[in-house]
N, C-alpha and C positions, 0 to 999 in steps of 0.2 A: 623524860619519856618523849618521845618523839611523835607527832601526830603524823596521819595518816593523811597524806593531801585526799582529796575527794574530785574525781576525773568529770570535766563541766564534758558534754555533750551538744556542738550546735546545733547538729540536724542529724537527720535519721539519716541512716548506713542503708544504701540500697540494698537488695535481697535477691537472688533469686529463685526462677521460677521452679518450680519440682519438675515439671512437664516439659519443658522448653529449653530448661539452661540458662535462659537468657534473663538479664540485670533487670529489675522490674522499680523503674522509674517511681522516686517517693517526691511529692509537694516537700516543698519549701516553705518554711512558716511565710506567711504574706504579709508584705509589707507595708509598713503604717501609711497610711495616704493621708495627704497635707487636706487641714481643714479648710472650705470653702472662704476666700477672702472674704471681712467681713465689710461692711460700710461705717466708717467711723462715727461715730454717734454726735446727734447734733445739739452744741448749746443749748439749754434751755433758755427760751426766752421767755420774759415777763409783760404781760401786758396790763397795761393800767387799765383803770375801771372806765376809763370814757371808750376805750380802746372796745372793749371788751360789752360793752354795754350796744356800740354799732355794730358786732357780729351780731349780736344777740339778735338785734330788730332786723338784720340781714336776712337774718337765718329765719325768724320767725313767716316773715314775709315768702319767703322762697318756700317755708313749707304748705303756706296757704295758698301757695301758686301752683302746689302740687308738684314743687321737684323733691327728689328724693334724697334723704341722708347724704346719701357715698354722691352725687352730683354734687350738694352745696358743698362738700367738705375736700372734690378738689379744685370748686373754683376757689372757697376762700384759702385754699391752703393748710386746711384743719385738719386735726383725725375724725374720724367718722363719731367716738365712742364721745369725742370733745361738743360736736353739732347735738347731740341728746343730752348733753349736760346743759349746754346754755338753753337746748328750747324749753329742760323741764325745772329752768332756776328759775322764771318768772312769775 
């Protein structure tokens, strides 16, 4: 027995209009748009406990000075979420 191919369709067949005659313009499926480049992600790096111990007193000191989170964390270079870690490990 022979099978019946099955007819693939790419896009819609314009039509026209009842009124007019005239060929009545159909969209085009829309095409996939390239995702935003991203930034490649950076090594983790590990910082020893002496390292990690002068943020701490950095950080602590800057926040008795009254600067804020998001200030200390881009002078030291940290994440924001990282400066609430060390001032509430002590």
């Amino acid at each position: 027995m022979a099978r019946k191919a099955k007819k693939k369709t790419a896009a819609k067949v314009a039509t026209k209009s009842a009124k007019t005659k005239k060929a009545i313009a159909v969209k085009s499926a829309p095409k996939a748009r390239k995702p935003a480049a991203k930034k490649p992600a950076k090594k983790a790096t590990r910082r020893s406990s002496a390292e990690t111990a002068k943020l701490q007193k950095v950080i602590l000191k800057g926040l008795k000075a009254g600067k804020s989170a998001a200030t200390l964390s881009e002078e030291l270079g940290i994440s924001r979420p990282y400066v609430y870690m060390l001032k509430n490990k002590g």
